[in-house]
N, C-alpha and C positions, 0 to 999 in steps of 0.2 A: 504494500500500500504506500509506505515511506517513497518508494523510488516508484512509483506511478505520479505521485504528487509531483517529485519532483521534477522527471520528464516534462509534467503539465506545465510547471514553472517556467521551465527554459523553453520548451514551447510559443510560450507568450509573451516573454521577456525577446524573442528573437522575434515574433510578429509588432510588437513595439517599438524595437529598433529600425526596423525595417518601414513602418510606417511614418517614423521619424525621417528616416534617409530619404524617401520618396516627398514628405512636405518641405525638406529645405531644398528640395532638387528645384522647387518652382518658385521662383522669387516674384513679390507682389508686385506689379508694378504701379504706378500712378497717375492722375492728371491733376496739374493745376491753374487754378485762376488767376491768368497772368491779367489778366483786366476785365473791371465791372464798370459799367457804366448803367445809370440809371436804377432801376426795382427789379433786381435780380435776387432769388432767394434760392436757397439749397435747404435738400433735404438729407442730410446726412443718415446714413443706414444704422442703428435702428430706430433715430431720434427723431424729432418735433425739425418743421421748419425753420431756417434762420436767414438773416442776412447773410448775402454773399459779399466778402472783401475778398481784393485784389492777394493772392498769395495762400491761400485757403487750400490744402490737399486734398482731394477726393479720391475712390476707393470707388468699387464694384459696390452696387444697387445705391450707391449717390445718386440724387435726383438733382437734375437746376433749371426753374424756371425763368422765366423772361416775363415784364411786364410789354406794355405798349412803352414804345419811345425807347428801348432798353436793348442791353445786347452784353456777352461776355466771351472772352476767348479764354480756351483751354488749351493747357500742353501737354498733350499725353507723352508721359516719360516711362524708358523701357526697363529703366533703373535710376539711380540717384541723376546721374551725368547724360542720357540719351534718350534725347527727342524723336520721338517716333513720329508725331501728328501735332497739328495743329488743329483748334476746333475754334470759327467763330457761329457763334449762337445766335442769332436773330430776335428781333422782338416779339414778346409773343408765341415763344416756345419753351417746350419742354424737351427734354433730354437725360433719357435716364441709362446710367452704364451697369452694363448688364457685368463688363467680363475686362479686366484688366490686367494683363500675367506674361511674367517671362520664363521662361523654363531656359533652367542654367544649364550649364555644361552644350548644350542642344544649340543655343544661340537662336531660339522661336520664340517668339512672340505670339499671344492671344485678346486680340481688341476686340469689344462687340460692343456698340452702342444701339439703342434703342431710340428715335425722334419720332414720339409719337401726336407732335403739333409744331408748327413755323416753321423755320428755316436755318439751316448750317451749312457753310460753308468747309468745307476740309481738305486739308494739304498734307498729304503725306511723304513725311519727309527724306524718306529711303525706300529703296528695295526691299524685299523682303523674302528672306532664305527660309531653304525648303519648305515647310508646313506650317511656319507664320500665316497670320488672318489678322487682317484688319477689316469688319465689315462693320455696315449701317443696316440696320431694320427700320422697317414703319409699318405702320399698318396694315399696307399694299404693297409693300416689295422688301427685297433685301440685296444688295449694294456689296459687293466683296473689290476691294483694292488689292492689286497681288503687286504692285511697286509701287516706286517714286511717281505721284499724281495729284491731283488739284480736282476736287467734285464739290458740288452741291446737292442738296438735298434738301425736299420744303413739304409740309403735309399742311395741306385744306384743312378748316372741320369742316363738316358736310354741314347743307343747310337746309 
């Protein structure tokens, strides 16, 4: 019984380790608000809405809205030092990031944003190796950048 316990132990102690190994393998990545202009507010995941200021770090299921008159630019960073994307946001939208992730050692990249009202402009700032994704969703389509490119992207609400 003693050394069945203990099998179990090292068992699970090696599925721990290993699960550890595999979450430092994907490094978080980021975007931030290099400028706000006008009633832009974020919804930080899993908090209450706030004001958006210029330098503000966002994170996967971060929300940021635009009022009228209003507008903010985002930098999506692949780590501390590299600019993957640039996002500017329009008045009058929403924009919520779904997925933000570098997977180390690999050198991929995982973007996915979601503009489900107004309009964004996006410039992406490299190429992008092997199984990297940079995409945009909306409502009615979904948008995949596989290099260096410049798109927009604007959803209606229906009337």
């Amino acid at each position: 019984m003693e050394k069945r316990l203990k099998a179990i132990f090292i068992i699970v102690m090696m599925l721990g380790l290993a699960l550890t190994a595999c979450a430092t393998a994907q490094e978080n990545a980021y975007a931030k608000l290099s400028e706000v202009r006008g009633s832009v507010e974020i919804k930080k995941y899993p908090g209450k809405a706030m004001a958006a200021t210029a330098g503000l770090v966002l994170h996967a299921r971060d929300i940021i809205r635009t009022r009228g008159d209003s507008g903010a630019i985002l930098e999506v960073f692949a780590d501390g030092t590299e600019l993957v994307a640039t996002i500017e946001l329009r008045e009058n939208s929403e924009l919520r990031i779904i997925e933000l992730m570098k997977k180390s050692g690999a050198n991929t990249y995982d973007n996915l944003l979601d503009l489900a009202l107004g309009e964004a402009m996006i410039k992406v700032h490299k190429p992008l190796a092997g199984k990297s994704r940079f995409e945009v969703k909306t409502p009615t389509s979904f948008i995949e950048a596989k290099g260096k490119t410049s798109f927009s992207v604007s959803v209606e609400m229906e009337k």
